[in-house]
C-alpha positions, 0 to 999 in steps of 0.5 A: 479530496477530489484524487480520494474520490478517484480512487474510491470510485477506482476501487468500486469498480474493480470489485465491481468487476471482479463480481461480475467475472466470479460469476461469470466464471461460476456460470460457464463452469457449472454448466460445462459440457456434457461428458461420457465417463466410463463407470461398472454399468456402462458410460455415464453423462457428466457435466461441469464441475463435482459438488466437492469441486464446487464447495471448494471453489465457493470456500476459495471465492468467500476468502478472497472477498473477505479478505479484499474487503477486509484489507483493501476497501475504503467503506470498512472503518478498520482500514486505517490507512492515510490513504482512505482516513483524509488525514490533514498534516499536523505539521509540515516539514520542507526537505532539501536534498542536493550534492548527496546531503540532505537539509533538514530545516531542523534536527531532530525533527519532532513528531507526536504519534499518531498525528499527521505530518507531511514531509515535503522533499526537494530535490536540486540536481538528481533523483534521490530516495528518501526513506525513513528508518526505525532504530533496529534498521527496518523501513518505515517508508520512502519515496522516491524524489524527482528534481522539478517536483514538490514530492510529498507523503503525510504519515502517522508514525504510531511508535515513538522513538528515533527515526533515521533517513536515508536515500533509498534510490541510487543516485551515484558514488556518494549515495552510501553516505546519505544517512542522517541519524537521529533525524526524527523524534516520534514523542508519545502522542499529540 
């Protein structure tokens, strides 16, 4: 829980920041130097930005705190990503992968949806990708696994259904024949 903390703390920071830079910049634009511009009656002093200018600006500055608030902060219950929600694994599964195969310590492994489950990959020799795939062919995700390391991720697949792994990261000639089909079962919810 200590690394969530951090990165929390990490985030705050940056929106911290990025307040302080907004205004900043609000500050020094508005204010501006005085300019000569030439009107019918003469030359006139302008200084920093039109009123249409700053409308659009203000417009512009709301949609990107919205939006970072929206779709980045950890304080807003609707981001409902692994990374802020804390989710403990359900369920571990151990993976092996070694001379272009991978080791399943079962096949298929079955997951509930919308239930934590953390995949643990180790590999022997080389570095490996393991990505997770849906039955139409997109990415649901994949890291990368570096020799030496218990590399691991805990998703929540939402959708049932069969789920097929691949290796995402070239590893030599045999890297095209690392698939397994039908490698994970997402069943209706847990």
């Amino acid at each position: 829980m200590y690394i969530q903390q951090v990165v929390e703390m990490f985030y705050l920071t940056l929106v911290a920041i990025y307040i302080v830079f907004i205004i900043s910049f609000i500050y020094v634009t508005s204010r501006g130097k005085p300019s000569k511009m030439a009107t019918d009656g003469g030359e006139e002093e302008h200084r920093g930005m039109d009123k249409a200018e700053k409308t659009w600006f203000a417009i512009l500055i709301t949609i990107a705190i919205i939006g970072n608030a929206l779709l980045l902060s950890p304080l807003i219950p609707s981001a409902n990503m692994a990374l802020w929600t804390k989710a403990e694994p359900m369920q571990t599964y151990t993976i092996t992968i070694e001379d272009y195969q991978f080791h399943l310590p079962e096949k298929p492994m079955r997951v509930a949806a919308g239930v934590p489950v953390e995949f643990v990959v180790l590999s022997n020799d080389v570095t490996y990708g393991f990505g997770v795939f849906r039955e139409d062919g997109s990415l649901v995700f994949q890291m990368q696994v570096v020799p030496g390391y218990e590399n691991k991720i805990v998703w929540i697949f939402d959708e049932p259904g069969v789920y097929t792994i691949r290796s995402t990261e070239y590893s030599g000639p045999e890297h095209s024949s690392m698939v397994v089909y039908d490698a994970i079962v997402v069943e209706e919810g847990g």
